[in-house]
N, C-alpha and C positions, 0 to 999 in steps of 0.2 A: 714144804718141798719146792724143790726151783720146777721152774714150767720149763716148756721146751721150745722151740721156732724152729715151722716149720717150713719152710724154704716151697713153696708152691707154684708149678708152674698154672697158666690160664690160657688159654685157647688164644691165638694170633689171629683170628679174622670168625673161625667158624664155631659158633659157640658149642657144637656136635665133638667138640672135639676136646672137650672137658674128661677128662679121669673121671669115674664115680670115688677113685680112692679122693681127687683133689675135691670131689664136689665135699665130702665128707669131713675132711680136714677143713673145711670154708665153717662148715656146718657145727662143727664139735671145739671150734678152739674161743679164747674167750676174746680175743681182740684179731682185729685183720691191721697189718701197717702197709698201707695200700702208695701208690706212686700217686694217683691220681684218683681221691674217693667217688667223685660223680662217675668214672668209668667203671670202676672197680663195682658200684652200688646199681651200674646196669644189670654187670652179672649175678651178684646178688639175688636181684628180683626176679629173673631169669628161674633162679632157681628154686627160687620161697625162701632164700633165708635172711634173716632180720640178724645183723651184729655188728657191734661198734666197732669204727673204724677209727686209724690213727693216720694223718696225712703224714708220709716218709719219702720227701725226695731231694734230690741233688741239692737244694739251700738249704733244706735244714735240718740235714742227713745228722750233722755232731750234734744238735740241740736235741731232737728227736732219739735220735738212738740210742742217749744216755736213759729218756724217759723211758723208751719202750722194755732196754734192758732191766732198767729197774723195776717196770712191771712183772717182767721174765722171772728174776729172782725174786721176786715177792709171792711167788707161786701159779701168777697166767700162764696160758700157752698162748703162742700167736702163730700168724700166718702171716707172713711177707710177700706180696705180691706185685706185679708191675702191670701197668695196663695191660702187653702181649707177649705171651712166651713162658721163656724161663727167667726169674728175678734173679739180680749179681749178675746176667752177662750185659757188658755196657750197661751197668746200671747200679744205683747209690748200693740196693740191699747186698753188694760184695764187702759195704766198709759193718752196716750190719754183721754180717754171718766174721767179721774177725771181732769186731767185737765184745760178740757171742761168746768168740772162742779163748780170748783172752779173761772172760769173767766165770768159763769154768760152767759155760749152759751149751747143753746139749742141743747139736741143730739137728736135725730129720728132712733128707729133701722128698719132694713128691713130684716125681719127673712130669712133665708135659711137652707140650709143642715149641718148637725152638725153629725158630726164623733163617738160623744158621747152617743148621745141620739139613732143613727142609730145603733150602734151597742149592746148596750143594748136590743133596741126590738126584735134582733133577736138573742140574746144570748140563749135565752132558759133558762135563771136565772130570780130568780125575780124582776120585775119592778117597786113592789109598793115605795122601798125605797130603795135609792142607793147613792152613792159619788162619783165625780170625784178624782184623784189622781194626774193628769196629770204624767209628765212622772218622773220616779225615780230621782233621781240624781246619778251623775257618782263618787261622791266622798264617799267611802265606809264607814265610819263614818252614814255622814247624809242618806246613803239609808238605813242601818240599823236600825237607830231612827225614820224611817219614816216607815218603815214594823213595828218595833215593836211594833209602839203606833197604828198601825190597825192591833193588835193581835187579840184585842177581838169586833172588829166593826162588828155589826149584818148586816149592809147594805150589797147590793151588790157594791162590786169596781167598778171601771175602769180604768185603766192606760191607756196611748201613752207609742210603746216602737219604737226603730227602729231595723229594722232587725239584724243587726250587732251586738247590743247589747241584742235579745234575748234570747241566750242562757244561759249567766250571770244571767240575771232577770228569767229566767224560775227558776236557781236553789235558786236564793233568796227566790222567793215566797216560792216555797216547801218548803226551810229550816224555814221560819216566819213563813207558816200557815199549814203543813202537807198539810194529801190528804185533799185535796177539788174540787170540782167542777170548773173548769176551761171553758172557751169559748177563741180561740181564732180568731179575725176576722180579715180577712186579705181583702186589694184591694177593702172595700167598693165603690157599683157603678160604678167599675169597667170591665172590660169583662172577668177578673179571680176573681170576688170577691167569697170568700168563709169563710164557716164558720166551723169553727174544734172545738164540744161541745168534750172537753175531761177532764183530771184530771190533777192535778199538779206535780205528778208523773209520770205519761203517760208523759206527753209533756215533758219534762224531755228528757226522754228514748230515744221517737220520732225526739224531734227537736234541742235536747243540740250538737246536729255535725253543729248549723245554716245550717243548709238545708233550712230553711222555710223564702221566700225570701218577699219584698212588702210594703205596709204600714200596721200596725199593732196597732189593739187597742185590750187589754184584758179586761175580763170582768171576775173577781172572785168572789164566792160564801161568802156569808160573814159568822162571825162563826156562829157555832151550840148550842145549850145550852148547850149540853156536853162539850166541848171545852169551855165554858168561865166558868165551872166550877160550872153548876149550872141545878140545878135537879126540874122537874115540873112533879105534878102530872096530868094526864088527867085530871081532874075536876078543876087544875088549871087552865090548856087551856082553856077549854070550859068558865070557870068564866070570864079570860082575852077577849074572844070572844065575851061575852054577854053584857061586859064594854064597848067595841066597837061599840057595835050594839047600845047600850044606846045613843052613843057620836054621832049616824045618819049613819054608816055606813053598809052597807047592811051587809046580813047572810056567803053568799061566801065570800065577803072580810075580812070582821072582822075573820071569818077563817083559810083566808089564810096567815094576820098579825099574828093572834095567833099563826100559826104554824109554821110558820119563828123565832118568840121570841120565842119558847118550844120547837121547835123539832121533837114536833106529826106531823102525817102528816094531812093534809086540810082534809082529806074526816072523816079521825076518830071525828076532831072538829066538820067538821060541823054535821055528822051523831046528835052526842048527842046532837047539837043542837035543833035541828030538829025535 
């Protein structure tokens, strides 16, 4: 009988923050294909459990996955995991799980901590609609083609940067999107974790000497309708508002979408709602 891979999230900084369902899946499967086994074997011991590991990352993601799959189908079950989070976002185990899927083996995910979605909810931006970006590229060509084409992106972003190369990416952003509304989150779930709501300017000024040390995810404000070059009257909003409500979404939200696409603020839509 073919095994199954299980797609497992692991805790971002605070190890309290483990699943008992993921501790169990680490516990009961017959191999782990870890990113990083010396990280991976922290956890591990962390927990009491003793089990072979397979090193799985970005060089030798097609050498490896044909072995691991061929374990799969030979009847193991495994665990795919990344040093923090959830494995497959910005990360090899996505060419894993297709894979998987093209040889006809059953994946099972086991939700955990996600870096992305953590720090969005407490960015203090909006959460109805947003994109990951993962992180820039280091080749100055493609980072610029890739800020350009989210010149005019209504969502809110989020990037992965690393410390060393935030100060680069601080001035990128400001030069692609002016001021905007900037979040930066550092050391999620961590015992320094902290959240810096600032501007793209400001951080700029603040943190271009790399002062600002840690793991780091940004969260930017997407554009404004001024900025994409395009003018609404208040009773456009409120129309755009009213379209929403029709399509089942309540009075605040439909609002608060309006005034994220227009520019007005939530209370002026919904007042003339209302």
């Amino acid at each position: 009988m073919t095994g199954i891979l299980y797609v497992t999230g692991t805790p971002i900084g605070n190890l309290g923050d483990l699943s008992p369902r993921a501790a169990q899946t680490l516990g009961e499967v017959d191999f782990i294909a870890a990113e990083d086994t010396r990280v991976t074997l922290k956890l591990l011991n962390h927990l009491g459990i003793k089990k072979p590991m397979v090193s799985y990352f970005e060089h030798n993601k097609r050498e490896r996955g044909e072995l691991i799959v061929s374990r799969i189908l030979a009847g193991e079950s495994c665990a795919v995991v990344t040093d923090a989070g959830m494995p497959c976002i910005s990360d090899p185990g996505e060419d894993l799980v297709r894979l998987c899927g093209e040889r006809g083996i059953r994946t099972v995910v086991v939700p955990g901590p996600s870096a992305v979605i953590s720090a969005l909810a407490i960015s203090g931006l909006e959460t109805g609609r947003f994109c990951f970006e993962g992180f820039l590229s280091v080749n100055k060509k493609s980072r610029a083609e890739h800020l350009d084409s989210l010149r005019n992106e209504r969502r809110t972003m989020i990037f992965y940067e690393a410390p060393h190369k935030l100060p680069a990416t601080l001035r990128n952003l400001h030069e692609a999107f002016g001021q905007r509304r900037l979040s930066i989150v550092r050391e999620l779930t961590k015992l320094h974790e902290e959240v810096i709501r600032t501007t793209t300017a400001e951080a700029v000024e603040r943190f271009g000497d790399g002062s600002l040390k840690g793991e780091l995810v940004l969260v930017l404000e997407g554009a404004r309708a001024e900025e994409r070059g395009e003018e609404f009257t208040l009773e456009q909003a409120v129309e755009l508002a009213k379209s929403l409500i029709d399509g089942g979404e309540k009075a605040t939200e439909a609002a608060k979408q309006a005034a994220a696409a227009t520019g007005y603020k939530k209370n002026e839509i919904y007042r003339k709602l209302i």
